[in-house]
C-alpha positions as CSV (number, residue, x, y, z in Angstrom):
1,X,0.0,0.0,0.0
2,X,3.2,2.2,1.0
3,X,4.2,1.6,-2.6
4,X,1.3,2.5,-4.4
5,X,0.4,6.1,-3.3
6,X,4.3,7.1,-4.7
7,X,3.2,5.5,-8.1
8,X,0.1,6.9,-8.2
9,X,1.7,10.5,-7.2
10,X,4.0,9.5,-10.4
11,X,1.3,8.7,-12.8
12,X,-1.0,11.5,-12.0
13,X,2.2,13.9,-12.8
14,X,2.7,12.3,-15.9
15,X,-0.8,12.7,-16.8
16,X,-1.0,16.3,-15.9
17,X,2.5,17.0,-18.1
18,X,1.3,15.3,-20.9
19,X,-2.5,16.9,-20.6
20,X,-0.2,20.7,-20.5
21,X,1.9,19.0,-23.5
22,X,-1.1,18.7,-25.4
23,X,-2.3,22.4,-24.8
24,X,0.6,24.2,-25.6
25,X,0.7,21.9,-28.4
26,X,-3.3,23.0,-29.3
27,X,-2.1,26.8,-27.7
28,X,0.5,27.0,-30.9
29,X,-1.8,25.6,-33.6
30,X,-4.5,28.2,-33.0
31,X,-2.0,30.7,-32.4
32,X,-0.8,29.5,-36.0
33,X,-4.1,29.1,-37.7
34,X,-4.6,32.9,-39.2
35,X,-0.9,34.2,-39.3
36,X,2.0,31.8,-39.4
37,X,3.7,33.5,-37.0
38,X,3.4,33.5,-32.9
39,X,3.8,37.3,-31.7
40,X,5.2,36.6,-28.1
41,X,5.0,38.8,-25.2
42,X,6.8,37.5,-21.6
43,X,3.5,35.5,-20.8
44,X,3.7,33.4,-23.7
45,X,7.3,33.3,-23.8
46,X,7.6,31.6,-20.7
47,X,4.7,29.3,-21.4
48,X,5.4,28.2,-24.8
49,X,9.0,28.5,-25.6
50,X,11.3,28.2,-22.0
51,X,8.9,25.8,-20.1
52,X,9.0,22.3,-20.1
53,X,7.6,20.0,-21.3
54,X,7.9,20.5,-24.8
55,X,8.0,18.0,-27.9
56,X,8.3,20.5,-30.6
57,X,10.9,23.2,-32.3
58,X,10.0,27.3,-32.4
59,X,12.2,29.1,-34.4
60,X,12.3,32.5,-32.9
61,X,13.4,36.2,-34.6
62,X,14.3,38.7,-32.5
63,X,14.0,41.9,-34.6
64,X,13.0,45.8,-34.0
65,X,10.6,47.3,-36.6
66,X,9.7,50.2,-35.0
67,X,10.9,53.2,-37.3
68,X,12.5,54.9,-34.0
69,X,15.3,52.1,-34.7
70,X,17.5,52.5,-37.1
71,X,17.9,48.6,-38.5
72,X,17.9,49.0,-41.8
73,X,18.2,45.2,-42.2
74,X,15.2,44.1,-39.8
75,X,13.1,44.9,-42.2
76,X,14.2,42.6,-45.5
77,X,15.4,40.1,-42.5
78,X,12.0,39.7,-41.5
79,X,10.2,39.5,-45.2
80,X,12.4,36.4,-45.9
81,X,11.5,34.8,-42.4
82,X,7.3,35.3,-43.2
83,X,8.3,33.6,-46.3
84,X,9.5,30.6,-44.3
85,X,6.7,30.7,-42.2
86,X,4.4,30.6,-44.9
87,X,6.0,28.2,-46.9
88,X,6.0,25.6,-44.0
89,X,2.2,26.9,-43.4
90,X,1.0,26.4,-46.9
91,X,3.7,23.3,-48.5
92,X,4.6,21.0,-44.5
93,X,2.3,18.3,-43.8
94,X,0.0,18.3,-40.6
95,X,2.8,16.2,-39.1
96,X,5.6,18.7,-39.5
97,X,3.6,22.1,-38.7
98,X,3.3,20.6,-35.3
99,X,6.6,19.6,-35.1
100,X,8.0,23.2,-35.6
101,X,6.5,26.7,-35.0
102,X,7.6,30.3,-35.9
103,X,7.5,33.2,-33.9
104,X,8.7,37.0,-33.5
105,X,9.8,39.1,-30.7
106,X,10.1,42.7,-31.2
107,X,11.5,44.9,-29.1
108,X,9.0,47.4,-29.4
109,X,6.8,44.9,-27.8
110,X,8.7,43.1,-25.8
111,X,12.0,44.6,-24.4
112,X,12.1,42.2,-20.9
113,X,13.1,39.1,-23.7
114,X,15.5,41.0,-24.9
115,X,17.1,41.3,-21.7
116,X,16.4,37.9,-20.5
117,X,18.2,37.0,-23.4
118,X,20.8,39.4,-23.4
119,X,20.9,40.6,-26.9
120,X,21.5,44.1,-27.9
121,X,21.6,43.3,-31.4
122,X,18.7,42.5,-34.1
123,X,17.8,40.6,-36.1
124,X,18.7,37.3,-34.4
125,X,17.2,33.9,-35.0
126,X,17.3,31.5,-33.0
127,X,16.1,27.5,-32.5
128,X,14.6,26.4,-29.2
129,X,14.5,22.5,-29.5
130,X,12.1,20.3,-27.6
131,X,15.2,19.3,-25.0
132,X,16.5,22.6,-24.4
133,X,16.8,23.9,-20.7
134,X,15.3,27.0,-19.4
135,X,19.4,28.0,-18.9
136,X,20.5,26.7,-22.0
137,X,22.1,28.7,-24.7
138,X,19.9,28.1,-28.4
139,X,21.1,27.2,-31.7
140,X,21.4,30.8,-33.2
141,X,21.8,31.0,-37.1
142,X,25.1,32.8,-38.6
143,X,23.6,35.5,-40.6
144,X,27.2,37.0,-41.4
145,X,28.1,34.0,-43.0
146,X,24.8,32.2,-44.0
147,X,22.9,35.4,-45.3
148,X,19.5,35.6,-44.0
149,X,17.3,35.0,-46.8
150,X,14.5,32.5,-47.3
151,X,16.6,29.5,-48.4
152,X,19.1,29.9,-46.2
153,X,16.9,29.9,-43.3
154,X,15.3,27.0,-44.3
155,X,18.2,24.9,-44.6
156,X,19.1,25.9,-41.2
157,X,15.5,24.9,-39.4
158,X,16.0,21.6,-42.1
159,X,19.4,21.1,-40.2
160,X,17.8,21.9,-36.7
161,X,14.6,19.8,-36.8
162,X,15.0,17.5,-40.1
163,X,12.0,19.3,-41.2
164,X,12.2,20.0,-45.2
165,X,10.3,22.8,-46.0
166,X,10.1,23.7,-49.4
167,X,10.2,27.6,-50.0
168,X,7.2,29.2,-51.9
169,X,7.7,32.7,-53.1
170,X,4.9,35.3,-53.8
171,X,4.1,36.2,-57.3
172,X,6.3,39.7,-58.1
173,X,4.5,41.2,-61.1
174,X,6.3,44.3,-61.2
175,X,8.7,43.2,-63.7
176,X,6.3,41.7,-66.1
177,X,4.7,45.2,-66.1
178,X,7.6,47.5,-66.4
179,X,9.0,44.8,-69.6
180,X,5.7,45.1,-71.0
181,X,5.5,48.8,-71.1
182,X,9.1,49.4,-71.7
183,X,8.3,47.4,-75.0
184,X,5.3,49.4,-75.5
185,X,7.3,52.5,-75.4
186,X,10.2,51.3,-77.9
187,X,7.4,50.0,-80.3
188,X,5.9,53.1,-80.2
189,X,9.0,55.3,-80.7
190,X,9.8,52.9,-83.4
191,X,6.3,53.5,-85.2
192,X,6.6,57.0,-85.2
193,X,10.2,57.2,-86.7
194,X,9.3,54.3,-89.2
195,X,11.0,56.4,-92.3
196,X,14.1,56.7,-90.6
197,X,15.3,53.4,-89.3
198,X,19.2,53.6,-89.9
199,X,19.9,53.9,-86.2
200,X,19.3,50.0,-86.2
201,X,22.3,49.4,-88.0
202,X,24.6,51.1,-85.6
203,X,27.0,48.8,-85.0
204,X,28.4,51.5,-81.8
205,X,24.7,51.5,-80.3
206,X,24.7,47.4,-80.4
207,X,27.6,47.2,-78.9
208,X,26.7,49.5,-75.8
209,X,23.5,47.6,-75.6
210,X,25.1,44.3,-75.4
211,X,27.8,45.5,-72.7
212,X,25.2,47.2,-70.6
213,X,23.0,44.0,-70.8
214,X,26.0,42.5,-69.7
215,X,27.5,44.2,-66.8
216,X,23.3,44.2,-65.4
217,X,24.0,40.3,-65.2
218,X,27.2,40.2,-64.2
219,X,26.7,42.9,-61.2
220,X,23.6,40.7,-60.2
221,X,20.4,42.9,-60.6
222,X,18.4,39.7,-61.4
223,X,19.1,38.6,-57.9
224,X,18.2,42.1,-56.4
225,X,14.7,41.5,-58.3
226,X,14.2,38.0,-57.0
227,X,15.3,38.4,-52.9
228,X,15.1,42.0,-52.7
229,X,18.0,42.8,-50.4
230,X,18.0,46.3,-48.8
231,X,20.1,48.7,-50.1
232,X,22.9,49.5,-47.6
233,X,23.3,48.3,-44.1
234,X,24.4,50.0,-41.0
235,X,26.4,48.5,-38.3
236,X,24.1,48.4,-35.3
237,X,27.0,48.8,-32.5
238,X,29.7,51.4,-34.6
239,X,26.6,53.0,-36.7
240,X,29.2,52.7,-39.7
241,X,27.0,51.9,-43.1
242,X,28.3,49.2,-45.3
243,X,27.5,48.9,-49.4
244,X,29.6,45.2,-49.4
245,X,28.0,42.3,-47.3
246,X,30.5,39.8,-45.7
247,X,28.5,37.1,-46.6
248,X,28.8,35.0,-50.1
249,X,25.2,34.2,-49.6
250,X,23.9,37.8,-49.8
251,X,24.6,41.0,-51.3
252,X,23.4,44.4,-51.4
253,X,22.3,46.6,-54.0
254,X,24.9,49.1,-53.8
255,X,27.3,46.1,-53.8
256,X,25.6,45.8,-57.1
257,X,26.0,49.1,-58.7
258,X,30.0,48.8,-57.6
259,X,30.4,45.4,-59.1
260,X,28.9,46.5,-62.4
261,X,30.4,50.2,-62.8
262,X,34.1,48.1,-62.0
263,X,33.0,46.1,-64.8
264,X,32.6,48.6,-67.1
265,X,35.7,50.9,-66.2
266,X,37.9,47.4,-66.8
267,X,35.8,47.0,-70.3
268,X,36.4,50.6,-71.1
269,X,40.2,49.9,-70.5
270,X,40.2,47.1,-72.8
271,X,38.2,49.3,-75.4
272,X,41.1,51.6,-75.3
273,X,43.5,49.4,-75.6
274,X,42.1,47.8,-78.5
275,X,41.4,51.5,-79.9
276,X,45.1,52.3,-79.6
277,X,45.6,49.5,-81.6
278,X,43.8,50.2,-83.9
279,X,45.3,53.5,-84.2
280,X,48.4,52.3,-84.8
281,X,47.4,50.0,-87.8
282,X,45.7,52.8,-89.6
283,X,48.8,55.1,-89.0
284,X,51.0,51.6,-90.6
285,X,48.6,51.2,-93.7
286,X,48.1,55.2,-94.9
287,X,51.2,56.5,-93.6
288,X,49.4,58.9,-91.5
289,X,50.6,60.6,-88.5
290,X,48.4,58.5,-85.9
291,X,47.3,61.5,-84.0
292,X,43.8,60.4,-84.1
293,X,41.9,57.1,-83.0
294,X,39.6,55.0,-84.9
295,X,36.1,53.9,-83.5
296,X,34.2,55.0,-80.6
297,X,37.2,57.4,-79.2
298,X,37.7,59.1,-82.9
299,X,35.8,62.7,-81.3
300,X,38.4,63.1,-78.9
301,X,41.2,63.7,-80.9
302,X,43.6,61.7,-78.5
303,X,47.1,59.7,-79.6
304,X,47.0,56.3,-79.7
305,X,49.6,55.9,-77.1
306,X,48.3,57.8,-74.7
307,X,45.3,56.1,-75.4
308,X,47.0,52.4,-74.8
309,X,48.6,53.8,-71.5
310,X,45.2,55.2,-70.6
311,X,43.7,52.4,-70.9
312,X,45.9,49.9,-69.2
313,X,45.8,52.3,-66.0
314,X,42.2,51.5,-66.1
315,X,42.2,47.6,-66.4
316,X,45.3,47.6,-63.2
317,X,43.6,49.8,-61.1
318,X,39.9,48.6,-61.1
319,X,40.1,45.0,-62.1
320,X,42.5,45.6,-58.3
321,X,39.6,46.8,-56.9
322,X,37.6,43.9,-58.3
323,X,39.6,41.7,-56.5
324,X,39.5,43.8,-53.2
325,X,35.9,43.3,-53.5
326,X,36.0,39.5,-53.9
327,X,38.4,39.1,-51.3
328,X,35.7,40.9,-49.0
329,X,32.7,38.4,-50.1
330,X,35.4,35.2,-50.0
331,X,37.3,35.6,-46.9
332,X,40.5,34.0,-47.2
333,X,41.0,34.0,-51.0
334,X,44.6,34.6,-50.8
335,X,45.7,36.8,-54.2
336,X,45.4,40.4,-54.4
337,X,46.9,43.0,-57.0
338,X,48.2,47.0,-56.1
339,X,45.1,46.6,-53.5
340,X,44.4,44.2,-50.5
């Protein structure tokens, strides 16, 4: 008789854990069941996400989107977590979306977390797994060297829970309609100056249309459309901005318009370079005095050897800075030229 009252103390706590289990477990699903993710203020922080017992993940951001805070990266942070969310709301099996939840904490709302925590920083994501103590320290994610857009963040919940989710994008028709009436106005300028179509054989125009296409690829616009990353981003502790992310997994859109104006200089070197040459065969073959340049730099009246070293100043100096720029994305990459 001794021994049974201890077992039946035993079983009765078991009960009552698993019976709080299964509402926080219910709590989370309606919390989940209009917005995919769980806004959390202290009460529901304790509750859901540092109280045992727990069988399932939450991956957490801690951001600040109040305007009052200057985080210029919150914002674009925080898009690309939603689209996680809503990918594993929409795309994971019933299974799976109670396996792993998704919630915010801003600091507008809920500054004691913060604290708790003892973060001074945003945006932060972390992982709270079903085992992890009340003390313990979470799985954070490496945004300097992961990035923090929608793919990356879910390979890191896939590495965290095992829990694929497969990332669904919204529809961005803002490009289809710009192309369209782009076209529309090209059509229409061509319509109107129908009698006088020579300007289409201009081999010069081609050319510039062809290396601007170009350089819009190379410097990676397409990828600005696709994740759009913010613009610049601003050190949150030193307040210095920075155009170049760190990280090889994201990039910023000033980083763009440097990497594609370095193109061009370096292809306007080689331009002069080859116009020098040029130059100097037409001086060879009329006997001419070679004063003058051939092609595109023919209006500027300059001599093909100053042209030649003009142009090889160009290609040294920013192809260097080309490389100072990859060595800032690639950490490590060991060559360098007249810059480090």
């Amino acid at each position: 008789m001794r021994t049974l009252v201890p077992l039946l103390f035993v079983l009765i706590a078991v009960c009552s854990a698993q019976q709080t289990l299964d509402e926080k477990v219910q709590n989370l699903v309606d919390l989940t069941t209009r917005q995919s993710i769980v806004k959390f203020n202290m009460d529901k922080w304790k509750n859901l996400v540092r109280m045992q017992p727990r069988n399932y993940s939450i991956i957490v951001m801690f951001t600040a989107l109040s305007p009052g805070v200057n985080c210029p990266i919150c914002k674009p942070a925080y898009d690309e977590f939603m689209i996680v969310a809503n990918s594993h709301r929409y795309a994971s099996t019933e299974s799976d979306r109670r396996k792993v939840f998704f919630g915010i904490v801003d600091y507008e709302d809920a500054p004691q977390i913060f604290q708790q925590m003892n973060l001074n920083t945003a945006p932060i994501l972390y992982h709270f797994g079903p085992k992890l103590g009340a003390k313990k320290r979470p799985e954070q994610m490496d945004f300097q060297r992961q990035g923090f857009d929608a793919d990356a963040i879910g390979r890191f919940v896939a590495d965290q829970t095992e829990v694929q989710i497969r990332v669904i994008r919204p529809p961005n028709y803002t490009a289809p309609v710009v192309i369209a009436l782009f076209i529309l106005l090209l059509l229409g300028m061509l319509y109107m100056k129908r009698n006088s179509l020579d300007f289409l054989l201009n081999r010069t125009m081609w050319g510039f249309v062809c290396l601007a296409i170009t350089f819009i690829f190379m410097s990676g616009q397409m990828w600005n459309h696709i994740r759009g990353p913010p613009f610049m981003i601003t050190n949150p502790q030193t307040k210095e901005p920075s155009f170049i992310h760190g990280s090889t997994q994201f990039q910023l859109i000033a980083e763009t318009y440097i990497v594609g104006l370095l193109y061009a200089l370096v292809a306007i070197g080689f331009i002069c370079v080859n116009e020098a040459a040029d130059a100097s065969n037409y001086k060879e073959k009329k006997g001419g005095s070679g004063k003058k340049t051939a092609g595109v730099f023919s209006l500027f009246s300059i001599p093909a050897n100053t042209l030649a070293i003009v142009g090889l100043v160009f290609i040294c100096i920013f192809f260097s800075f080309l490389l100072s720029v990859f060595r800032a994305k690639y950490r490590g990459y060991p060559y360098s030229f007249l810059f480090s």
